[in-house]
C-alpha positions as CSV (number, residue, x, y, z in Angstrom):
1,X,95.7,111.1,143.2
2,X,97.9,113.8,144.7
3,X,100.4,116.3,142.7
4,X,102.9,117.4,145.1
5,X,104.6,119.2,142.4
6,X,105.2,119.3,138.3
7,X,107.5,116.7,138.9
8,X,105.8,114.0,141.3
9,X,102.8,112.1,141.5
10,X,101.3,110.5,144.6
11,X,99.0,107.6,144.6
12,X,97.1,105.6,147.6
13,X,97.2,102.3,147.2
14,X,93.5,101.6,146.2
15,X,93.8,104.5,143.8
16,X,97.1,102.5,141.8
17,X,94.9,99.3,141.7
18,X,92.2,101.0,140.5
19,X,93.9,102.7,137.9
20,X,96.1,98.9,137.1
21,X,92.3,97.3,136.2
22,X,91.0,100.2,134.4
23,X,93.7,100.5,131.7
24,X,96.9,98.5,130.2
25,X,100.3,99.3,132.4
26,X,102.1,99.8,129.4
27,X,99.7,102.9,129.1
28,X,100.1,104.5,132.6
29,X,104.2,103.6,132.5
30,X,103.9,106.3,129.6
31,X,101.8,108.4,131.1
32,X,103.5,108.8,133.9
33,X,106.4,108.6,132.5
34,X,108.4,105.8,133.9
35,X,110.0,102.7,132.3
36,X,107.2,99.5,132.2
37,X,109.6,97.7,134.5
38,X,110.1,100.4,137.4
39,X,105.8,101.1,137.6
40,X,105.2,96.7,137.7
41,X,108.1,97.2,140.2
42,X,106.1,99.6,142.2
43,X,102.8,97.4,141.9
44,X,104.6,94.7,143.1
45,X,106.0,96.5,146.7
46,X,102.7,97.5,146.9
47,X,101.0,94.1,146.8
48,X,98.5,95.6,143.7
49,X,97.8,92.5,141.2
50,X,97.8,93.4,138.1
51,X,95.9,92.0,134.9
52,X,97.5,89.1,133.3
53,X,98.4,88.6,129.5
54,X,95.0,88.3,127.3
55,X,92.7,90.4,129.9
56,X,92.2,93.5,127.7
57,X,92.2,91.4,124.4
58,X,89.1,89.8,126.0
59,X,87.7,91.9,127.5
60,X,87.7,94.3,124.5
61,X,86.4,90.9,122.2
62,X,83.4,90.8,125.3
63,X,84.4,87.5,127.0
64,X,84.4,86.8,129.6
65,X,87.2,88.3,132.3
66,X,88.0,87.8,135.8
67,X,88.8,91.0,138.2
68,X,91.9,90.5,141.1
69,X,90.8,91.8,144.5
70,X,93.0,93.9,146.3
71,X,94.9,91.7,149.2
72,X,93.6,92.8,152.1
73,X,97.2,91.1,153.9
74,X,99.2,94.2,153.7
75,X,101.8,96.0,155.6
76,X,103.5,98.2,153.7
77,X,103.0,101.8,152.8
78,X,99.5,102.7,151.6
79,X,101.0,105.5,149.0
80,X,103.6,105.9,146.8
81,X,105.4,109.4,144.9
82,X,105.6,108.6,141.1
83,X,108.6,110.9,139.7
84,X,108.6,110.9,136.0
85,X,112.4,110.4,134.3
86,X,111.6,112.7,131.5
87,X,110.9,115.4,133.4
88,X,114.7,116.4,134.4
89,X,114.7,119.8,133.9
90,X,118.6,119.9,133.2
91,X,120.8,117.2,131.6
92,X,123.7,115.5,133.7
93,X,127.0,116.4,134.1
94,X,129.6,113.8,133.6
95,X,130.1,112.8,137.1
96,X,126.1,112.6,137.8
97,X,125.9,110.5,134.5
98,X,128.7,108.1,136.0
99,X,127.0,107.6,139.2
100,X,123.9,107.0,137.4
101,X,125.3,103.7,135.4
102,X,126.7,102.4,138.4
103,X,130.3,102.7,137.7
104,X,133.0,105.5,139.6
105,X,133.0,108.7,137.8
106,X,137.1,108.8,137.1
107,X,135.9,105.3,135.7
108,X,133.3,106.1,133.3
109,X,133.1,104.7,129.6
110,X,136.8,102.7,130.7
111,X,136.9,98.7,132.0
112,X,138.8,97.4,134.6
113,X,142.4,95.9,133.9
114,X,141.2,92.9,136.3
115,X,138.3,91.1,137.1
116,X,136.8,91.9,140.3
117,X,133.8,89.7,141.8
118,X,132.6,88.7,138.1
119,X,129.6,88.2,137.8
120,X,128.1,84.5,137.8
121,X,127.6,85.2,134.2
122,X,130.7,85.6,133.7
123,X,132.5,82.9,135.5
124,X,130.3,80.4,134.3
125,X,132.1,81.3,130.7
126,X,135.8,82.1,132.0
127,X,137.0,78.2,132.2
128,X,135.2,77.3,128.9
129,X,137.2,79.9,127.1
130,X,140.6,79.9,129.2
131,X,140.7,76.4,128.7
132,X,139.5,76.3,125.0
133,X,140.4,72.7,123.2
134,X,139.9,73.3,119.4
135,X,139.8,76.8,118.3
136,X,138.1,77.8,114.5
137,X,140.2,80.0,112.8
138,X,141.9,80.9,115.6
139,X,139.5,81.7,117.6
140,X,138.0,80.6,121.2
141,X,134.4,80.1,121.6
142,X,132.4,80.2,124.5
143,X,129.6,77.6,123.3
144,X,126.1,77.0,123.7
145,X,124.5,78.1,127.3
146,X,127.1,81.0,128.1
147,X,127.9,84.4,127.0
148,X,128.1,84.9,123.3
149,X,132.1,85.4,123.1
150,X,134.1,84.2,120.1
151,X,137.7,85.8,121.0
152,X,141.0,84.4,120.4
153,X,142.9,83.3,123.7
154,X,145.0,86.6,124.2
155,X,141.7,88.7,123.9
156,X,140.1,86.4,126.6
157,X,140.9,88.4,129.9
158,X,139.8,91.4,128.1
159,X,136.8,90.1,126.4
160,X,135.8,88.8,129.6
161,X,136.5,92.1,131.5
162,X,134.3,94.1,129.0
163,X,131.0,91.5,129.5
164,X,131.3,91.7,133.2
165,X,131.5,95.6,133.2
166,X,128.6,95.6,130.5
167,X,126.9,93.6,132.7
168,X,127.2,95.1,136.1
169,X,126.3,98.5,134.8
170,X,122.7,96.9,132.8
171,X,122.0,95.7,136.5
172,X,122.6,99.0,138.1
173,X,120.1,100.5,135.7
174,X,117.8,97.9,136.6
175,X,118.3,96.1,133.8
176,X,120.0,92.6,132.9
177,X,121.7,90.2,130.3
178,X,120.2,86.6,129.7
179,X,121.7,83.3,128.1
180,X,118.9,81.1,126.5
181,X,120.8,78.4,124.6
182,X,123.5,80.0,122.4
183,X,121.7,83.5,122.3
184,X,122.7,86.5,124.6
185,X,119.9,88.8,125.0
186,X,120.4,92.5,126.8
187,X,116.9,92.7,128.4
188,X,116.3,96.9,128.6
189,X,113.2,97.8,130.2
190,X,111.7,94.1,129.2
191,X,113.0,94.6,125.5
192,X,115.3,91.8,124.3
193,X,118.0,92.4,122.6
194,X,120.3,89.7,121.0
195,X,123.8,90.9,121.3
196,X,127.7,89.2,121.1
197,X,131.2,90.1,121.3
198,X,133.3,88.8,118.7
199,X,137.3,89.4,117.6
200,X,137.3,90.4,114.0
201,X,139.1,88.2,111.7
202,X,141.5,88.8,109.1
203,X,141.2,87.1,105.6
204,X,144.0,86.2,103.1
205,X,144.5,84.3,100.3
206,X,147.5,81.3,100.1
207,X,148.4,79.2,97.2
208,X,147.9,76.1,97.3
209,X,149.5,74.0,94.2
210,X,147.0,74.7,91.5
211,X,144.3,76.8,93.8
212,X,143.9,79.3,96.3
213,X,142.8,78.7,100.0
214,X,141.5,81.4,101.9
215,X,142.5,81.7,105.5
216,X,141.2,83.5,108.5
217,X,143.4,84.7,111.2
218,X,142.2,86.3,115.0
219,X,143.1,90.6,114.2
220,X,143.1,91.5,117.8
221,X,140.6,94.1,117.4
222,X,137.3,93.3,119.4
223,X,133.7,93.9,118.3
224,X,130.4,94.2,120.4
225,X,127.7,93.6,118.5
226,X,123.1,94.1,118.5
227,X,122.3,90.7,116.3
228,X,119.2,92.2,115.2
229,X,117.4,94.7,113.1
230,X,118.7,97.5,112.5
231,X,121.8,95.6,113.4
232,X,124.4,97.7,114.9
233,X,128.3,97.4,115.6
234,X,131.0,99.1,118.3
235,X,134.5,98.4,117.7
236,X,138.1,98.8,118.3
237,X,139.2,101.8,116.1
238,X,140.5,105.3,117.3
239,X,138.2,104.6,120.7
240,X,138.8,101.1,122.1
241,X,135.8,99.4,122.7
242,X,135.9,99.8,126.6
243,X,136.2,103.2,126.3
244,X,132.4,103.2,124.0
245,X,130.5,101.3,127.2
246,X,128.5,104.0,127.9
247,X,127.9,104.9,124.4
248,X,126.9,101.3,123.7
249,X,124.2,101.0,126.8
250,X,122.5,104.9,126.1
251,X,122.2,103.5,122.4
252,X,120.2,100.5,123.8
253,X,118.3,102.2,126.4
254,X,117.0,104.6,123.6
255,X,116.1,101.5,121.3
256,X,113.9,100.3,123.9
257,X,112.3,103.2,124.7
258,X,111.5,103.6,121.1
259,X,110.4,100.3,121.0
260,X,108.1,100.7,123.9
261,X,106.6,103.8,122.1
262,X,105.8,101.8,119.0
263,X,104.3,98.9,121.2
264,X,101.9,101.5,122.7
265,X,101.5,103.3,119.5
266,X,100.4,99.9,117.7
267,X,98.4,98.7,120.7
268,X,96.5,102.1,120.7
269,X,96.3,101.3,116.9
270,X,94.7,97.9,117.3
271,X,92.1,99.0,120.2
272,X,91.1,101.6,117.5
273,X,90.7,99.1,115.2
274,X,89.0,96.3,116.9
275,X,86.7,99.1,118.0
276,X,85.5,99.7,114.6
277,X,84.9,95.8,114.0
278,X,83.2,95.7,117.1
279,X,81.2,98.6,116.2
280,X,80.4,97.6,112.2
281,X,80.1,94.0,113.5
282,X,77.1,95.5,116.0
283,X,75.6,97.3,113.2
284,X,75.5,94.3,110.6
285,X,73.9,92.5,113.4
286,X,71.3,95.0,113.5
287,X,71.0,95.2,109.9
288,X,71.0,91.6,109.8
289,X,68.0,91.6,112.6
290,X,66.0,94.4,110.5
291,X,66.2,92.3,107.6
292,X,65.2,89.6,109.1
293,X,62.1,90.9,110.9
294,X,61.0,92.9,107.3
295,X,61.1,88.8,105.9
296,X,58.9,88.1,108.2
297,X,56.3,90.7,108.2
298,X,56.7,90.5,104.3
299,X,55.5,86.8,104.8
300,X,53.0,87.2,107.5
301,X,51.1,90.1,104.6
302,X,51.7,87.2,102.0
303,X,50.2,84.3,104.3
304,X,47.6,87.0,105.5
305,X,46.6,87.6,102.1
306,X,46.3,83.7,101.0
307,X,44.5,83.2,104.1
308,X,41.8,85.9,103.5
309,X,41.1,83.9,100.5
310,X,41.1,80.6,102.3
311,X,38.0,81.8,104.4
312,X,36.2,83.0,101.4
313,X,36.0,79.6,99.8
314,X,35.4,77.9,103.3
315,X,32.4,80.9,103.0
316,X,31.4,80.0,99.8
317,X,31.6,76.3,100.4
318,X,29.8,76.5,104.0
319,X,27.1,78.3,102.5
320,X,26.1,76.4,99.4
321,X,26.8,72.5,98.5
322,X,25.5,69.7,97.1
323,X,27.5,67.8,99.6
324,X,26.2,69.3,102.5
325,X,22.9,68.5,101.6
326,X,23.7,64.9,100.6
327,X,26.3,64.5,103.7
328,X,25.2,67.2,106.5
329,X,27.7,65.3,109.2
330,X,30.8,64.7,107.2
331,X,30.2,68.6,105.6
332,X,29.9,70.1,108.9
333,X,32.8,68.0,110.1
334,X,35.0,69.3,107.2
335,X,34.2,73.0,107.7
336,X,35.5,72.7,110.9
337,X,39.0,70.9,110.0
338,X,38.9,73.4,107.0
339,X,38.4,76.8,109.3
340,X,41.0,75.2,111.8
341,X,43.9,74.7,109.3
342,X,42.9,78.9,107.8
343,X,43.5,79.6,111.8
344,X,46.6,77.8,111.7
345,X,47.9,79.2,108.9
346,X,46.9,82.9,110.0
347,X,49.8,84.8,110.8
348,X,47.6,86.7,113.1
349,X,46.3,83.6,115.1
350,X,48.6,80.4,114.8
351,X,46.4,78.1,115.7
352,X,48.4,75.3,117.8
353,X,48.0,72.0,115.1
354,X,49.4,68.8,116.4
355,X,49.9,67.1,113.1
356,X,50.9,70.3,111.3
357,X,53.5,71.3,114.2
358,X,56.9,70.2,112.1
359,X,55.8,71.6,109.0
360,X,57.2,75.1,107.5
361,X,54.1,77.2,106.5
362,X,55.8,79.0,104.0
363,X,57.2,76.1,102.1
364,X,54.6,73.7,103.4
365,X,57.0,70.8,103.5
366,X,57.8,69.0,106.9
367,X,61.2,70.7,108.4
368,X,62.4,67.5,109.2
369,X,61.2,63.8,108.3
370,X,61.0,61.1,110.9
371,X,63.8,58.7,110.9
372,X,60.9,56.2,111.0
373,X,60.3,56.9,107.4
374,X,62.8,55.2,106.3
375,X,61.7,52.1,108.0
């Protein structure tokens, strides 16, 4: 990996792939100081695979975990510079910052008064609400699987011409805006967030015989909206809302960069911490193996012991017995079982005993009865 100055980073391919398997993306986007989208963007031109969703977790919980290779197939370039945004040394001027969210700079933070090449987005939702048939409160909505817009028909053309500038300036940044049902999500830097535009209603109060009927009437004034925590609202007041676009998108690029932070913060978090399991979950296995071999040495001494007195009465008995001098074959023949079974039992020895193979020699039960007992 080559510095070509404070500001620029250059990496050969096999040094970004490499780098890709070693730790999480989300953790070299930060380091070097790129959005999460633009460095997967770079991995991609480069043809450098990158580890799926679950690969750390696992690897990290010791399963089992399956490396990419790099595709030999390649054509491209075999390096790439890396320049970190955060490291502008200056902040825009006005014109720059124009250029930069895709719009002309006489143009910026202001809406055209037509629509020009919409985007699909957006005519996919024009007929619905141009050609509205029932209308709540006076208002048009653009219904599930289009843009969240609840306007009233005069505020349609401008509604519409808002979303389509909102969009196209999100895609010059490399972002977008996706419908999923009858959500609208701004997706910034892979962040989601749900967002509508909506015409703010007025509310009065008419009598109605003997009670009071509250109606709801389409104000004129429009209102952008994040549906989410910490929920947020732009609208019309001594700005119009075209003229807060730009103000509207740096808030949600900020929000998703804070976002990103606390994602890599938590994650960080959560290695730390399934580190520690991992390492108390070692050493109660340990603990759990000493204690375990201690049991068994402490039973081996105890066995040991009642084994040293085993032999002494096989002694005493071998020695001296009115039954081996009335039975010599049958006393000899006893000795022998007797001295095998102390051998058995000898923690030191084990002695191999067909018959007494299934039986636990500290309880001296059978670990397990036939099932042909209870025949």
């Amino acid at each position: 990996m080559e510095t070509a100055n404070k500001l620029l980073i250059t990496l050969k391919r096999e040094e970004l792939f490499n780098l890709v398997w070693k730790e999480p993306t989300t953790n070299l986007a930060a380091q070097f100081q790129v959005p999460y989208s633009d460095f997967k963007k770079i991995c991609d031109q480069m043809s450098v695979p990158i580890p799926g969703s679950g690969y750390w977790s696992k690897l990290r919980a010791g399963k089992p975990v399956t490396k990419a290779s790099l595709p030999a197939e390649y054509s491209g370039p075999l390096e790439v510079t890396i320049e970190p945004r955060e490291s502008k040394k200056r902040k825009k001027t006005t014109k720059e910052r124009a250029t930069g969210f895709g719009v002309d700079s006489e143009q910026i933070g202001k809406v055209k008064t037509r629509l020009v090449n919409p985007d699909p987005l957006i005519i996919a939702v024009k007929e619905k609400l141009e050609k509205a048939d029932y209308l709540h409160d006076g208002l048009a909505w653009s219904g599930s699987g289009n843009l969240s817009i609840k306007v009233s028909p005069k505020n349609v053309s401008r509604a519409l011409r808002f979303m389509d500038a909102f969009i196209k300036v999100l895609k010059a940044r490399g972002n977008s805006v996706k419908v999923e049902y009858h959500t609208t999500y701004a997706i910034i830097e892979n962040e989601r967030f749900e967002i509508g535009l909506r015409e703010k209603s007025n509310r009065s109060i008419v009598k109605q015989g003997s009670w009071d009927r509250t109606i709801y009437t389409p104000s004129g004034s429009l209102i952008f909206k994040i549906d989410e925590y910490p929920r947020r609202e732009w609208k019309d007041g001594k700005l119009l809302l075209e003229d807060r676009l730009v103000e509207i998108i740096e808030y949600l690029e900020q929000k998703a960069k804070e976002r990103i932070k606390r994602k890599i913060k938590w994650q960080k978090e959560e290695e730390v911490r399934q580190e520690r399991e991992r390492i108390q979950r070692e050493l109660e296995a340990r603990q759990e193996k000493e204690i375990a071999g201690f049991k068994s040495l402490l039973q081996d001494a105890r066995r040991w012991k009642e084994v040293k007195l085993l032999r002494e009465y096989i002694a005493d008995l071998k020695s001296g017995s009115t039954f081996k001098t009335n039975h010599p074959e049958a006393h000899e023949a006893w000795i022998k079982w007797a001295e095998e079974k102390a051998d058995w039992y000898d923690p030191q020895i084990n002695l191999a005993d067909e018959l007494m193979n299934n039986v636990d020699k500290e309880t001296l039960t059978l670990r397990k009865k036939s099932i042909y007992n209870s025949w």
